[in-house]
Backbone bond lengths (Angstrom), bond angles and torsions (degrees), N, CA, C in turn:
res aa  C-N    CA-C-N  psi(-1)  N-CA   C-N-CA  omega(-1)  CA-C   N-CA-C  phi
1 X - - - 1.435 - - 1.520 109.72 -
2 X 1.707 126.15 142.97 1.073 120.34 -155.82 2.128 98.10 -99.42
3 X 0.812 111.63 151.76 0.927 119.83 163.44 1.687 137.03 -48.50
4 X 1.431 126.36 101.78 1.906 124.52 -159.78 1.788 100.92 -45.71
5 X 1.337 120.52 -24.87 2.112 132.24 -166.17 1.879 82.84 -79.28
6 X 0.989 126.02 -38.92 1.473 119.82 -164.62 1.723 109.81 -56.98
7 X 1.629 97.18 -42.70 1.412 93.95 -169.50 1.625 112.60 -97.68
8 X 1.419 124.29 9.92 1.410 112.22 172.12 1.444 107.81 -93.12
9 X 1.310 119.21 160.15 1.442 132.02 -152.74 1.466 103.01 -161.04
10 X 1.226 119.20 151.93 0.933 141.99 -145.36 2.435 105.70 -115.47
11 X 1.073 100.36 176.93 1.981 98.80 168.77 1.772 76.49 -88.21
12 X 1.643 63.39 156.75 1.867 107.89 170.20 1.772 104.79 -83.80
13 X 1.228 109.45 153.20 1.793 118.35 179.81 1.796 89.70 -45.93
14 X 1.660 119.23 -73.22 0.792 139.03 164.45 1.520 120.81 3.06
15 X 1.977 116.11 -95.60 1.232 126.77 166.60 1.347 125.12 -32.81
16 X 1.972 115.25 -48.47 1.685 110.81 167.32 1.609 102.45 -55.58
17 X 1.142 138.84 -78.17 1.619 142.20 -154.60 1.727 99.95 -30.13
18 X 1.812 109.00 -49.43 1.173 104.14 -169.53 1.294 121.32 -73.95
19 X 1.430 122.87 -12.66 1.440 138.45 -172.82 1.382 106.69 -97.25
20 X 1.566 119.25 -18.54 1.698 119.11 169.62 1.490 95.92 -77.79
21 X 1.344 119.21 -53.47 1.380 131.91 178.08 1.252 117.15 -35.40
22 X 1.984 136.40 -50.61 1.042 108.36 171.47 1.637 126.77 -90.89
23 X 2.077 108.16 -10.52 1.028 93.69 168.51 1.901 126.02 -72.59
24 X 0.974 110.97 8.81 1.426 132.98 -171.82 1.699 104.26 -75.41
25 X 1.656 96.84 -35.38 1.524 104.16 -160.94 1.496 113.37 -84.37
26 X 1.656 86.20 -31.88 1.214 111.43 -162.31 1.585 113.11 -78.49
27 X 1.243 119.38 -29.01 1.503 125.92 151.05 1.572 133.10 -82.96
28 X 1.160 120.53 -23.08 1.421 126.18 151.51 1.330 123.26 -49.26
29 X 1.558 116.47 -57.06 1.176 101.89 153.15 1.501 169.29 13.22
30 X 1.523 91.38 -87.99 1.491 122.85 -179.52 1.748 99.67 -100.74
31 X 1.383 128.50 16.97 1.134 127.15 -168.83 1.553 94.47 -119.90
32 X 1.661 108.28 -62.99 1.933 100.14 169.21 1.332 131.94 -62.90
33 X 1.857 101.72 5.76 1.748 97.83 -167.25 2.216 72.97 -103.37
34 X 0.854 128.94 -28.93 1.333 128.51 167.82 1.910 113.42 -55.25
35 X 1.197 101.48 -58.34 1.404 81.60 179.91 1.745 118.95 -72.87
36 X 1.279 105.15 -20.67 1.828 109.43 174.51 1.478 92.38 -60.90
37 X 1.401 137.38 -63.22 1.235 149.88 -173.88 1.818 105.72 -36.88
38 X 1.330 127.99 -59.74 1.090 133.13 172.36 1.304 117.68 -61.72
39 X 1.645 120.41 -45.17 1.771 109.58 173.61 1.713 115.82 -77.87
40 X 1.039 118.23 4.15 1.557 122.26 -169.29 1.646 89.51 -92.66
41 X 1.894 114.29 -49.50 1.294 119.74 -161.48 1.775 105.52 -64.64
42 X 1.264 98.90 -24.66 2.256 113.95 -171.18 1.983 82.85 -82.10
43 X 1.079 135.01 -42.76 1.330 124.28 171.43 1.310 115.73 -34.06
44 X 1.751 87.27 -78.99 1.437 105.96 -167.96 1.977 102.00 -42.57
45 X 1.462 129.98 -55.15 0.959 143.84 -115.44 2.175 81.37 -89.33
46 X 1.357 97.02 -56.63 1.783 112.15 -174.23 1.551 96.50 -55.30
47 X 1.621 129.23 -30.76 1.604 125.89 -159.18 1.243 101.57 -86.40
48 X 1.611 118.51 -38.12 1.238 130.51 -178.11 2.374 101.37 -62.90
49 X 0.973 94.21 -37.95 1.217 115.35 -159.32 1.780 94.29 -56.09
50 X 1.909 96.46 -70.90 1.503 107.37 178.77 1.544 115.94 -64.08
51 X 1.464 128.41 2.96 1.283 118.66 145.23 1.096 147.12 -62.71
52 X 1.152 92.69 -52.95 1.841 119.83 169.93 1.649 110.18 -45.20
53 X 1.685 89.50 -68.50 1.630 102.20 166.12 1.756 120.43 -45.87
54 X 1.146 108.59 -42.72 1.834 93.91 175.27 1.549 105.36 -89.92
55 X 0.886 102.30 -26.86 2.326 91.24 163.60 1.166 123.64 -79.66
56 X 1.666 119.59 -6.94 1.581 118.02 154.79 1.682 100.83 -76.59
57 X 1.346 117.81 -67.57 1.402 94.97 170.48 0.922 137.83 -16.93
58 X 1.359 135.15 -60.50 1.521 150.03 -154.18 1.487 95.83 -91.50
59 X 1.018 137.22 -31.27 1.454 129.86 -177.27 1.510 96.70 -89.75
60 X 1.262 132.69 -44.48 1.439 121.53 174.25 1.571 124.98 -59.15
61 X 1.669 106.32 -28.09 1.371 109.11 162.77 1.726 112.16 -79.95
62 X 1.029 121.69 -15.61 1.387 105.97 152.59 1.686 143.01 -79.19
63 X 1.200 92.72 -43.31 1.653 110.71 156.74 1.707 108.33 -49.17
64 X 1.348 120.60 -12.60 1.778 130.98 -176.31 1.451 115.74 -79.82
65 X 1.793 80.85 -49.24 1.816 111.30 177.18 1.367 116.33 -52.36
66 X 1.351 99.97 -62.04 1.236 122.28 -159.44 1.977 119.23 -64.71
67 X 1.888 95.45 -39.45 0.883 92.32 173.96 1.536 143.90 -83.10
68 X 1.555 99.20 22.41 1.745 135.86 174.09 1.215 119.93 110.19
69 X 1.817 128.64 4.64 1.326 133.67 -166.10 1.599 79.34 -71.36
70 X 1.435 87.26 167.54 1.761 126.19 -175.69 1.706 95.62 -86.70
71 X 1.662 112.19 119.18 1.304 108.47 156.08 1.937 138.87 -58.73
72 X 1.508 86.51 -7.48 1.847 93.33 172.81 1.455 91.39 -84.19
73 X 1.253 135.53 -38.39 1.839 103.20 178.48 1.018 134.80 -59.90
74 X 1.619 115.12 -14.82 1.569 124.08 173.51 2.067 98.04 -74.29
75 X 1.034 95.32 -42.32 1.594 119.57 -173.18 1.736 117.24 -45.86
76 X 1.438 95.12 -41.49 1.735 122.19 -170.53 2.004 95.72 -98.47
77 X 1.150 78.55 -47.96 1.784 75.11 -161.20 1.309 104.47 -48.92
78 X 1.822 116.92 -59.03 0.949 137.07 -159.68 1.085 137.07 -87.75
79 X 1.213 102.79 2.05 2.120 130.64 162.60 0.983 105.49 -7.11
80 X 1.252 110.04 -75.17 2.146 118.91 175.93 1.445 87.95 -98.52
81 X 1.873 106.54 -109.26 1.487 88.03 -158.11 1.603 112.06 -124.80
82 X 1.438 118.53 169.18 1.327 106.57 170.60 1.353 101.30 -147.20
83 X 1.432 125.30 174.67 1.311 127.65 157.94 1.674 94.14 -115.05
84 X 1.733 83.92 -179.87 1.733 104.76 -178.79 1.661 96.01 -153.50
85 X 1.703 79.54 139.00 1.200 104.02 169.61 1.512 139.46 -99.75
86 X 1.108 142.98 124.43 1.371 132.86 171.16 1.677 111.54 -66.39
87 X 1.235 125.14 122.57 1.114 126.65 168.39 1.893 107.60 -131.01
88 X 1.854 100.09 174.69 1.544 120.51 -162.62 1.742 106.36 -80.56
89 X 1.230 89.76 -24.32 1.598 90.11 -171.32 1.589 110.90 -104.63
90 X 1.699 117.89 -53.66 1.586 108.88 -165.27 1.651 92.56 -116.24
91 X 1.140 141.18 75.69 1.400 153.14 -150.98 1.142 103.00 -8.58
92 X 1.307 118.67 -60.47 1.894 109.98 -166.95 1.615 98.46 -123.36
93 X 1.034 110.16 158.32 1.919 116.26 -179.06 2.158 87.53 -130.54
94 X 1.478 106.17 140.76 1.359 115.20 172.44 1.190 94.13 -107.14
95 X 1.407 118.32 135.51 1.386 129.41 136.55 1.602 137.20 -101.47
96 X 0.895 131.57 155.76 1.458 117.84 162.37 1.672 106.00 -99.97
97 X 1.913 77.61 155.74 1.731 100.85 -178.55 0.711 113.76 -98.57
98 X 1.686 135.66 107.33 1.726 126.52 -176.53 1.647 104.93 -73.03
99 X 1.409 108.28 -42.93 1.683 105.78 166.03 1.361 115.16 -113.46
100 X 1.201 117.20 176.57 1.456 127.88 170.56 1.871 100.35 -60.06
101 X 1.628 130.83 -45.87 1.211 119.14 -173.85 1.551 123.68 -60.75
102 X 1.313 103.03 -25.67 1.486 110.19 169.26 1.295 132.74 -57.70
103 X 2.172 108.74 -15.99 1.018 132.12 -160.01 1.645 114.74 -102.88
104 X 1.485 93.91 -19.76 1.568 110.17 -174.11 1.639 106.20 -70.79
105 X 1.430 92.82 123.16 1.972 100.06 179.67 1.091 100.87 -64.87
106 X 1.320 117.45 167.38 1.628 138.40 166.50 1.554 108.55 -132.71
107 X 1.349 90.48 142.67 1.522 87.99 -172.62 2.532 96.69 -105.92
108 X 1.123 86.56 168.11 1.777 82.16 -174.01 1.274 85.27 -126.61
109 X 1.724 156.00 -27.70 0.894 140.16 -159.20 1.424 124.50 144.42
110 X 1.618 98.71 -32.85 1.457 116.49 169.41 1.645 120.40 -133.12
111 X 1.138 109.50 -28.85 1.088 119.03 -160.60 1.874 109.94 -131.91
112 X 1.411 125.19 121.21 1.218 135.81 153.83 1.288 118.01 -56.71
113 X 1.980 104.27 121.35 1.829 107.01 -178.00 1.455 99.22 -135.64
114 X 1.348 116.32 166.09 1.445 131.06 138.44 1.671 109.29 -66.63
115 X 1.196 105.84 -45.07 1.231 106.72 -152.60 1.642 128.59 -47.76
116 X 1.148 139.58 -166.42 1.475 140.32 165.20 1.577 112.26 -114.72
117 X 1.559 137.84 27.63 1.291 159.66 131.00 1.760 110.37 -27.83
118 X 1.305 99.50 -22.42 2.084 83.70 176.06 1.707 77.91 124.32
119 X 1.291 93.86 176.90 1.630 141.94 176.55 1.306 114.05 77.85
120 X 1.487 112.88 -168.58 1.587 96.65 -165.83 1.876 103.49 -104.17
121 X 1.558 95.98 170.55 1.603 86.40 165.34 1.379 124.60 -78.43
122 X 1.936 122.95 143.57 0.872 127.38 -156.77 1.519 99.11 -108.44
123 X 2.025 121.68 174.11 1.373 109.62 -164.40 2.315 87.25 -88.05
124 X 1.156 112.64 27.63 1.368 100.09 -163.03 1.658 93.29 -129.35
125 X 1.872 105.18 128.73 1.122 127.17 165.45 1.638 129.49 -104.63
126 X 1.305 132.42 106.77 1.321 124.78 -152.20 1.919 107.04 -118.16
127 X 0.968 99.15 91.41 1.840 114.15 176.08 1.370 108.52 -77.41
128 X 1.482 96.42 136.07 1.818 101.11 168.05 1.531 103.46 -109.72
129 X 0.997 118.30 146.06 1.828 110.46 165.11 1.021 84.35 -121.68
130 X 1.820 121.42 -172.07 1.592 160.25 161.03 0.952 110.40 -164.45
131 X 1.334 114.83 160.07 1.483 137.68 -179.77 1.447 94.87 -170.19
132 X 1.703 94.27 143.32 1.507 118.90 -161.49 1.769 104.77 -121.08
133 X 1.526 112.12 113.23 1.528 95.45 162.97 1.229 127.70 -134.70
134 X 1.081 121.94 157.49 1.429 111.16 -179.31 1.732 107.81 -74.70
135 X 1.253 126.51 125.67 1.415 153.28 -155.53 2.042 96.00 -100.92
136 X 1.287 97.58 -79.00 1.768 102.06 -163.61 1.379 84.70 -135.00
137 X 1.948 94.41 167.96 1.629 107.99 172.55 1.977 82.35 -127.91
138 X 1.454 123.10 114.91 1.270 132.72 -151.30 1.898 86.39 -81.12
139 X 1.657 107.48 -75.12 1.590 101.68 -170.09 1.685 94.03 -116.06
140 X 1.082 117.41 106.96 1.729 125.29 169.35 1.845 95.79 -34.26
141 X 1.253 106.26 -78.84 2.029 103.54 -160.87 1.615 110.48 -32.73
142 X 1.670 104.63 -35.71 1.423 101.01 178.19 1.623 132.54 -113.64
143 X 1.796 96.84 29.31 1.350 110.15 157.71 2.080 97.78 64.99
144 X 1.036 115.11 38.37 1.726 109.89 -165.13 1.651 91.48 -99.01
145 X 1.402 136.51 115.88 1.152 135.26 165.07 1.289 118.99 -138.03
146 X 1.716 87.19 127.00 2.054 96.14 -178.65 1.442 97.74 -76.76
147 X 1.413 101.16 159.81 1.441 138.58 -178.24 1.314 106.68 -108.54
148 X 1.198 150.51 153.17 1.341 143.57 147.10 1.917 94.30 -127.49
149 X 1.370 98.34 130.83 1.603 108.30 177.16 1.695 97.43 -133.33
150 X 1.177 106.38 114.43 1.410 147.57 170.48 1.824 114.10 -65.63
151 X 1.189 114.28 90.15 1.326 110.05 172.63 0.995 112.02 -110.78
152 X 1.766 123.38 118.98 1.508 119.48 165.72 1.890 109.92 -93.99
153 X 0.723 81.59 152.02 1.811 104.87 145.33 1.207 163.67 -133.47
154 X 1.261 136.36 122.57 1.803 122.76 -122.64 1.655 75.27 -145.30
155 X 1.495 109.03 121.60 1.769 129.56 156.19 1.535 101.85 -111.51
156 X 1.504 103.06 119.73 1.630 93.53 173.22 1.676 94.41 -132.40
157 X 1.418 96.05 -175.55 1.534 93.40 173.71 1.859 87.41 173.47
158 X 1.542 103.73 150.21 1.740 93.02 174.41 1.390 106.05 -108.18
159 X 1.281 106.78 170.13 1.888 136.42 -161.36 1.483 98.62 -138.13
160 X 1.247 118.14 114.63 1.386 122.21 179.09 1.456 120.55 53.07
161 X 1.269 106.37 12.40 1.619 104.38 164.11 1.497 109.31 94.33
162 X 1.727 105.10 21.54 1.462 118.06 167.32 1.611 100.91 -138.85
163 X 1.432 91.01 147.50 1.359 115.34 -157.77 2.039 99.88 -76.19
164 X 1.071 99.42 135.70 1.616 105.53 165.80 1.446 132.48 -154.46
165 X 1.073 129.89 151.23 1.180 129.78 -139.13 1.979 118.14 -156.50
166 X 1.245 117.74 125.23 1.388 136.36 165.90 1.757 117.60 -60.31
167 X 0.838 158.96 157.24 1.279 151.37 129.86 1.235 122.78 -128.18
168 X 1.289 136.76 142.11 1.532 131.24 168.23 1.627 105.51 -153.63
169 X 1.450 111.84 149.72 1.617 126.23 168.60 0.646 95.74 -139.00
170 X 1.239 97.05 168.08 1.723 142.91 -177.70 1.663 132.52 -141.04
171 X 0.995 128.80 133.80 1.783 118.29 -159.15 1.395 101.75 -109.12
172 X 1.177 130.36 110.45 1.547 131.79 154.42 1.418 116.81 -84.06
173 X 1.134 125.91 112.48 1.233 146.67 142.47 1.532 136.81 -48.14
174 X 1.559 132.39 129.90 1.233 126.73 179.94 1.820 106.11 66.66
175 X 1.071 77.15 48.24 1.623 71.79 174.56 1.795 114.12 -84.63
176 X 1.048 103.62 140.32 1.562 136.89 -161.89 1.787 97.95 -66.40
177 X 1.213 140.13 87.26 1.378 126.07 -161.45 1.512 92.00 -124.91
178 X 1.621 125.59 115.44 1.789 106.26 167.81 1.452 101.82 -87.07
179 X 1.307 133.50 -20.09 1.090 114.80 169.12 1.910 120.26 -119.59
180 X 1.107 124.27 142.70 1.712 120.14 -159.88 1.817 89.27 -50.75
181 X 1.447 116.99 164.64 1.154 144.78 157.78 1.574 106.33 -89.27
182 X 1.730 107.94 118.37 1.369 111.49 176.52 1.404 127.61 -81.93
């Protein structure tokens, strides 16, 4: 009589390889749809980011407007490029950007700046342009001419070593000019 140890047996080289093989598949898987999942969420998270950031702009260049500055300084400053600042005393201060690095916000902890106040540099650069044109001449006898001044705003910053970017404008009208825009 043969022995019951004779007849148990073991996987083939074969059968294990194929059984590493599909648990192999089977966790790879759900692991690259995880890391797509995490760089899509750093997308979403930086796009959300450079929105905010060019609609603080744009509301700080209105809060600029509004509070009686001259629309040719947005006009002059911002030829090529400028940033803007939120400040305590005259709401927003314009500067111009001789380079794009001058343009890169910094964050201090709470608050997004151009400024030189502290914090570190951030991956986000926020440009204003304008351009000023003359639109209509409303009644010739009384010399009445709209302005339309064009302010964009551009937050970019790159993600994996490709460039991306926010944009938003806004149209001011009747702009206040004592002397014509050339």
């Amino acid at each position: 009589m043969k022995n019951a140890s004779q007849y148990i047996r073991g996987f083939t080289l074969i059968e294990t390889l194929v059984a590493i093989t599909i648990l192999m598949l089977l966790i790879v898987g759900p692991l690259s749809s995880l890391s797509k999942s995490i760089a899509d969420t750093q997308y979403v998270l930086h796009s959300a980011t450079a929105s905010y950031l060019a609609e603080e702009g744009m509301e700080t260049i209105r809060a600029y407007l509004i509070t009686g500055n001259d629309y040719s300084t947005i006009a002059t400053t911002c030829a090529s490029n400028c940033g803007v600042e939120e400040n305590a005393t005259t709401i927003a201060t314009i500067s111009s950007c001789s380079n794009l690095n001058s343009c890169v916000l910094k964050w201090d902890g709470s608050l997004y700046s151009h400024s030189s106040r502290g914090g570190v540099n951030t991956l986000f650069t926020r440009t204003i342009s304008a351009t000023t044109a003359l639109v209509d001449e409303i009644d010739l006898r009384i010399s009445t001419k709209v302005y339309e001044t064009v302010v964009t705003i551009t937050v970019s910053w790159s993600e994996d070593g490709v460039a991306k970017s926010v944009s938003m404008k806004d149209y001011y009208y009747n702009t206040p000019y004592a002397v014509l825009p050339s």
